[in-house]
C-alpha positions in Angstrom: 1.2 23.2 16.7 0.1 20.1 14.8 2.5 18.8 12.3 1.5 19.5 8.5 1.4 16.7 5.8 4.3 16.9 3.3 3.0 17.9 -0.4 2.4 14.8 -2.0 -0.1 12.0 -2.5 -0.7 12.9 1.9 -2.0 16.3 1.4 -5.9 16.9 0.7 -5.3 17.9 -2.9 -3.0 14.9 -3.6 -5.6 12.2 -2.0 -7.8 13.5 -3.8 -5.9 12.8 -7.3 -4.7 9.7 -6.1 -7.7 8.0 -5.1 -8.5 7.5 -9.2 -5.3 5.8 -9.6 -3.9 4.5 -6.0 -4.6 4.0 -2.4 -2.3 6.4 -0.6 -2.1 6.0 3.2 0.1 8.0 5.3 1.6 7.4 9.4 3.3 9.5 11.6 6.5 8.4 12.1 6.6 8.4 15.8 5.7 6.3 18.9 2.4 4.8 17.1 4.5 3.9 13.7 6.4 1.7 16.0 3.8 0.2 18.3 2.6 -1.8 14.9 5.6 -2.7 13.8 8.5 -2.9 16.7 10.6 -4.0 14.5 11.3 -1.3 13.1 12.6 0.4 15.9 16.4 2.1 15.6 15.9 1.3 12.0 16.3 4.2 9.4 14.4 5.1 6.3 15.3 3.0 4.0 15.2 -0.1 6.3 11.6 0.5 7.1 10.7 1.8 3.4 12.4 -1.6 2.7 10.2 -3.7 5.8 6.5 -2.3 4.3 7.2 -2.9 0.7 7.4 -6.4 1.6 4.5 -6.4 4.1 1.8 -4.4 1.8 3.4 -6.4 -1.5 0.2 -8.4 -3.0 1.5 -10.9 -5.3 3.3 -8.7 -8.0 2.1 -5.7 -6.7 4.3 -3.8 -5.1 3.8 -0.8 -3.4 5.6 2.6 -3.2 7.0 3.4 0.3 8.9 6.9 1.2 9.2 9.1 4.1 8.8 12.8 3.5 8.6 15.2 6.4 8.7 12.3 9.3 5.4 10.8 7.4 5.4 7.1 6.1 3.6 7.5 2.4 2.5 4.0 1.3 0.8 4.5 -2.3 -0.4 1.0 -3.5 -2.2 0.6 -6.7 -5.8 -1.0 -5.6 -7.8 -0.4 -8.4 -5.5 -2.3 -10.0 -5.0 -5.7 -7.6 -9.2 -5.5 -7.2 -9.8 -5.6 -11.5 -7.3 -8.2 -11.5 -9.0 -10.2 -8.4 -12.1 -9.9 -9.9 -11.2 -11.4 -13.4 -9.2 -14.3 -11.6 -12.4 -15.1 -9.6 -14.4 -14.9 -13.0 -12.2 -17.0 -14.7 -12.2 -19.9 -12.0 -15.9 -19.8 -11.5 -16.3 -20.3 -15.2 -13.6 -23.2 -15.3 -15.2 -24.8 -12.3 -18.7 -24.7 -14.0 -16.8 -26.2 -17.4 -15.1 -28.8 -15.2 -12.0 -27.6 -16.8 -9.7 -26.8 -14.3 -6.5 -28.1 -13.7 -6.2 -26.9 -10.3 
């Protein structure tokens, strides 16, 4: 019998919410989990929660990690990072064309 997704941001109803406000992504934690990362083997939860926040941190974005039900729930807030991408790249393609920048 396949395993079920916890209720939360993993199940259809909660991707679907969250896709307006975050990227949620969701792994097994099982064999695969630590093929990517075999660093985390032995460790427990709050050791790997603590091993992806760093890894999927973007500047000072920092995503939410948990483990529910033996699934790894990373919600990061793209929207967010993109809109603030896309104004950085605005604002030095405008500084470059002034001849402004102090970079």
């Amino acid at each position: 019998m396949p395993s079920r997704l916890p209720k939360s941001s993993c199940d259809k109803e909660g991707m679907q919410n969250s896709r307006k406000e975050l990227a949620a992504n969701c792994t097994k934690r099982d064999a695969f989990l630590f093929t990517i990362f075999p660093d985390l083997v032995g460790r427990d939860n709050d050791q790997i929660i603590s091993k992806l926040e760093k890894l999927y941190t973007y500047g000072p974005y920092k995503p939410k990690v948990s483990i529910s039900n033996n699934w790894v729930i990373r919600e990061i807030d793209t929207p967010t990072i993109l809109s603030q991408e896309t104004a950085y790249r605005k604002t030095v393609a405008l500084c470059e064309k002034r001849g402004q920048c102090g970079i």
